[in-house]
C-alpha positions in Angstrom: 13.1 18.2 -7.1 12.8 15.6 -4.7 9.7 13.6 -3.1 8.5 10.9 -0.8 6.0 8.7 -1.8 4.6 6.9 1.3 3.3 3.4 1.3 -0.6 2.6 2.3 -1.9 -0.5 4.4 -5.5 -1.8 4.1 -7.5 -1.4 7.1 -10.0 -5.0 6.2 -10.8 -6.1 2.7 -13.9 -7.8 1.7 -14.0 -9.7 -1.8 -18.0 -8.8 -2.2 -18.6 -10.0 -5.8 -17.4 -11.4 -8.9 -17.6 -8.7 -12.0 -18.7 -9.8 -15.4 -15.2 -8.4 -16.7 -13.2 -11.2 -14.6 -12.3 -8.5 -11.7 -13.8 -8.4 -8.5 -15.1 -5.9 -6.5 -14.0 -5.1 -3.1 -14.5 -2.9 0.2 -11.7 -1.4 1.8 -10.3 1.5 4.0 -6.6 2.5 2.1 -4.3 4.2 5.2 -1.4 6.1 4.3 1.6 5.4 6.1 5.1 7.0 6.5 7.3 4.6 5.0 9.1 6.0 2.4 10.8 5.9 -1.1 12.8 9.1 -2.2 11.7 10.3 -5.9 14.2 12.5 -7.2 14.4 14.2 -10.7 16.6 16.6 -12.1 17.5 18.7 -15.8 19.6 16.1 -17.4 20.0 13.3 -20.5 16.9 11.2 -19.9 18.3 8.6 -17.2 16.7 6.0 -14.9 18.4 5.1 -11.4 17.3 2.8 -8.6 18.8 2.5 -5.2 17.7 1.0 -2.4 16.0 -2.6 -2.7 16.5 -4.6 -5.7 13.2 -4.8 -7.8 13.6 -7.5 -10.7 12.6 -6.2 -14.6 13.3 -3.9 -17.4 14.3 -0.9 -15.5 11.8 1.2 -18.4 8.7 -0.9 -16.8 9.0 0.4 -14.1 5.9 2.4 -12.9 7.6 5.8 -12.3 9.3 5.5 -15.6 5.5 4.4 -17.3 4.3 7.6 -15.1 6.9 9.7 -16.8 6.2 8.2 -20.6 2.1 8.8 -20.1 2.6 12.5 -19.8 5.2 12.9 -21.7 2.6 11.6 -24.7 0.4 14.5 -23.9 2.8 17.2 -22.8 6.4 18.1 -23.8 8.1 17.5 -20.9 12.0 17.6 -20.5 14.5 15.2 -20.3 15.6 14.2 -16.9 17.5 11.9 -15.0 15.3 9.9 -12.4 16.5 8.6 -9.2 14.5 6.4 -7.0 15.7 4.6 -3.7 13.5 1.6 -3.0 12.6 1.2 1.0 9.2 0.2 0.4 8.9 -3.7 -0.3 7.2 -4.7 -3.8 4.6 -7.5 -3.7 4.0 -7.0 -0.4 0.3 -5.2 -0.4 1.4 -1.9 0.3 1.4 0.0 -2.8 4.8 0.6 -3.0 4.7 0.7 -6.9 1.5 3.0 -7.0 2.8 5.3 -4.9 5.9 6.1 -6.7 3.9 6.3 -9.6 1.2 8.6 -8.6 3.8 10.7 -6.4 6.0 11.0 -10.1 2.6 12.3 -11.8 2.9 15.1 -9.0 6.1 15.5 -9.3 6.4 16.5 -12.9 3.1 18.3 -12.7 5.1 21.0 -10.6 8.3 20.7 -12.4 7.0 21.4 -15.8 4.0 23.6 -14.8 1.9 22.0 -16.7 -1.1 23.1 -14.0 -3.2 19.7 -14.0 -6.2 19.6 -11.5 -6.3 17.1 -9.3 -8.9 15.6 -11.3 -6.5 15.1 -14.1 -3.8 13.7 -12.2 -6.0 11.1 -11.0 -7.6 9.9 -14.5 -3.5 9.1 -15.4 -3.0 7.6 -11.9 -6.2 5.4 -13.0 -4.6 4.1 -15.9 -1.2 3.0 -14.2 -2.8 1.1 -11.5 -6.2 0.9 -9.4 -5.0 2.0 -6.5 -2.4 4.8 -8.4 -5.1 7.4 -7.9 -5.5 6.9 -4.0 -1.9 8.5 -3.6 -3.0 11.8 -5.1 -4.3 13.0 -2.3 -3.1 10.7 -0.3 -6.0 10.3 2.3 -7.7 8.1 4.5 -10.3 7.0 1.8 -13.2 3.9 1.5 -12.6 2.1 -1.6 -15.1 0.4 -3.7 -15.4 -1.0 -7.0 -12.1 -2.5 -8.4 -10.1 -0.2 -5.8 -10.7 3.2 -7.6 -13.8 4.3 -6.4 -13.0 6.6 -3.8 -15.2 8.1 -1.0 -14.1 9.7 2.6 -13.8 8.2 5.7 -12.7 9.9 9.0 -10.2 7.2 11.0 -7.0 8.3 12.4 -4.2 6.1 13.9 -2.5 9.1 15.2 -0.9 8.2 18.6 -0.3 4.7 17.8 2.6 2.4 16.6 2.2 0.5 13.6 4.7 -2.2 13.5 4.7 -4.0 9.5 6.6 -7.6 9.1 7.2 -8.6 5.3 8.3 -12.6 5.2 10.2 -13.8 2.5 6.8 -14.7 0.6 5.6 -13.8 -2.5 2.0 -13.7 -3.3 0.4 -14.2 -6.6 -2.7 -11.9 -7.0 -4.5 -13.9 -8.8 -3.8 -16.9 -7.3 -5.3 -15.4 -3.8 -8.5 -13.9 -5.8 -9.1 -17.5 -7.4 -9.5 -19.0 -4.0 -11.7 -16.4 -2.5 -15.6 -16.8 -2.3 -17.0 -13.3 -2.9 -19.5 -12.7 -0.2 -21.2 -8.9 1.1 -20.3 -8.9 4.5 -23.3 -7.8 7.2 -21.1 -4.7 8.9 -19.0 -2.5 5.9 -15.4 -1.8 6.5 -16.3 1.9 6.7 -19.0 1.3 9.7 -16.3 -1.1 11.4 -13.5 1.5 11.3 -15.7 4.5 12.5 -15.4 2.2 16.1 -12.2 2.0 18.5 -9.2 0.3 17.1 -9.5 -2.0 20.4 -12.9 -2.9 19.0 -11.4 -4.1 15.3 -9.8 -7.6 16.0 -13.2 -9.6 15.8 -15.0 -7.5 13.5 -12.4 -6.2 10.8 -11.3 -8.8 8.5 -9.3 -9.4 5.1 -10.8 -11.9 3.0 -7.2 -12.8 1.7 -5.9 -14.2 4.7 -7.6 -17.2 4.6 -6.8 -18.0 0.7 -3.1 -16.8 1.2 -3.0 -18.0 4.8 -3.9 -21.9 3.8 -0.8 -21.6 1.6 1.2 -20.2 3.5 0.5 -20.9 7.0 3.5 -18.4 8.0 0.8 -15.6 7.4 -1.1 -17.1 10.5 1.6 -17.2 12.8 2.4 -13.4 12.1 -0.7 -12.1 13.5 -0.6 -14.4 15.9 2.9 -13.3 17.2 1.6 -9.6 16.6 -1.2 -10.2 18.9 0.9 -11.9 21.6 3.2 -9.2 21.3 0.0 -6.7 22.5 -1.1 -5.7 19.1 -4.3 -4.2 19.4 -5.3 -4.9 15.9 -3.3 -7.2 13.1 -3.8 -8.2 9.9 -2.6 -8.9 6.1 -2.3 -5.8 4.4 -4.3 -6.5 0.7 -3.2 -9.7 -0.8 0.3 -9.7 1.5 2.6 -10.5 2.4 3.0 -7.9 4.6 1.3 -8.1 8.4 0.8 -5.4 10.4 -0.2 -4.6 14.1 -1.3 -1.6 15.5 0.0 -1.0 19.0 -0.5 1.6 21.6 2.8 1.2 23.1 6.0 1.2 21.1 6.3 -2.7 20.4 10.1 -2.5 20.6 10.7 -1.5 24.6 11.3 -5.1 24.9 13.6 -5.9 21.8 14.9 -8.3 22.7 11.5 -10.4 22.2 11.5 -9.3 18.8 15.5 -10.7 18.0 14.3 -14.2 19.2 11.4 -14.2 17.3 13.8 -14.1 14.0 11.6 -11.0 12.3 13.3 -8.0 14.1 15.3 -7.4 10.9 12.4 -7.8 8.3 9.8 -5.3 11.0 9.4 -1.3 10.4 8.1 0.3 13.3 5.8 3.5 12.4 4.9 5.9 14.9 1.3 8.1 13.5 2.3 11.5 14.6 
C-alpha cells in the first residue's frame, strides 16, 4: 500500500502566553500543501528504508517507525517492510516528520483493518507530536493551545502559486521560543485569514521571525526577495527555516530572476488546484 503524506505551512503564528508546564501557547492557521513524501508498506520481514533526502539518526527513531511501534503495542499488526522517500525538508517548519507519522497511523489502520475512528487515530497522532493529529484529516484548521487544539477555519489558496525557499539553516526550537515575548495579539490569525490574501502582508505575522530573523538575518532577506518578486503574501513557516510566498502568477515565467538570485535550486513551486 502506498501513500503521500503532504507537508503543511503556517498561515501567521502568535506566541500568546507562557504555560506553567514550560510550553507555550500559540495561535495559528496549519495549511496543507502538496509537497510530498511517498509512504510505502508491504507483507514482508519487518524492514525500514529511506530514500530521498538524508535525515541524520537511528533509522528506528524515526517517526513513521515510532508510528508503526505505538500500534503495534495495542494491536497485532504484521511485519512489513517500510519504504519512505524523503522530499519534504526536516527542520524546516513544515511538518514533514508529523506528516509521515500521522499519514503511517492511516496507513496501517487500512492495511490491518483494525477500523479506528478518526477519533482514535488522532489521540496516537497526539502522542507522536503536536501537530501529528492535524494530518489526520488533513484540513485547513485554527490551532490553539500547544498546537493540538484544533477548530475549523474556511481559507482557501486555491488558484494561487505558493513558492517555499528552505536555506541551509537550521533552527533550534527552543532556542526561537526562548527569545520570544508572548503577547495576545489585538486581530486573531483566524479573523486575519477570513480577509483577501492581498490584505495579509501588514496584518498576518509570525512571532518567530523576529527571534530567528535577528540570528539569522538571511530569513529577512527571503521575504524580502519573495516580495520583490510580487509575492502577495510571505512569511516563515513555524519556527523555519522555510519561507514562503504566495503568488497569483506563476513566480517562475521569468526564471531566470530566480537562477541569479542563487535559491532557484533550494525553491518548490506549488500550484493550489
Amino acid at each position: 500500500m502506498l501513500t503521500f503524506p503532504n507537508a503543511k505551512i503556517n498561515l501567521g503564528l502568535n506566541i500568546v502566553a507562557k504555560r506553567a508546564d514550560g510550553y507555550h501557547d500559540i495561535e495559528t492557521v496549519f495549511y496543507p500543501i502538496p509537497l510530498c513524501d511517498a509512504l510505502e508498506i508491504v507483507p514482508d520481514r519487518g524492514t525500514f528504508t529511506q530514500t530521498g533526502i538524508l535525515v541524520d539518526g537511528d533509522p528506528q527513531t524515526n517517526l513513521v517507525m515510532k508510528a508503526y511501534n505505538l500500534l503495534k503495542a495495542d494491536h497485532n499488526l504484521p511485519a512489513i517492510d517500510i519504504f519512505l522517500q524523503k522530499n519534504i525538508p526536516f527542520g524546516a517548519g513544515l511538518g514533514g516528520g508529523s506528516a509521515d507519522a500521522a499519514f503511517m497511523l492511516k496507513l496501517l489502520n487500512d492495511y490491518a483493518q483494525l477500523n479506528l475512528t478518526i477519533s482514535q487515530l488522532e489521540t496516537y497522532a497526539r502522542q507522536l507530536g503536536a501537530d501529528c493529529p492535524f494530518f489526520i484529516q488533513n484540513q485547513p484548521v485554527f490551532a490553539e493551545g500547544i498546537g493540538d487544539v484544533f477548530s475549523p477555519v474556511t481559507v482557501s489558496l486555491k488558484g494561487y502559486y505558493i513558492l517555499l525557499i528552505k536555506p541551509d539553516i537550521h533552527v533550534s526550537t527552543k532556542d526561537a521560543y526562548a527569545q520570544v515575548k508572548p503577547c495576545r495579539p489585538k486581530i486573531s490569525v483566524r479573523e486575519i485569514v477570513q480577509a483577501p490574501v492581498q490584505t495579509w502582508k501588514d496584518q498576518l505575522r509570525n512571532d518567530f521571525e523576529d527571534s530567528v530573523g535577528a540570528k539569522f538575518p538571511e530569513i529577512h532577506a527571503i521575504r524580502q526577495l519573495l516580495y520583490e518578486r510580487g509575492a502577495l503574501y510571505a512569511a516563515m513557516s513555524g519556527s523555519g527555516s522555510t519561507v514562503f510566498g504566495i503568488f497569483s502568477e506563476d513566480p517562475f515565467q521569468h526564471p531566470d530572476a530566480w537562477h541569479q538570485s542563487g535559491y532557484s535550486s533550494k525553491a518548490y513551486r506549488i500550484v493550489e488546484r
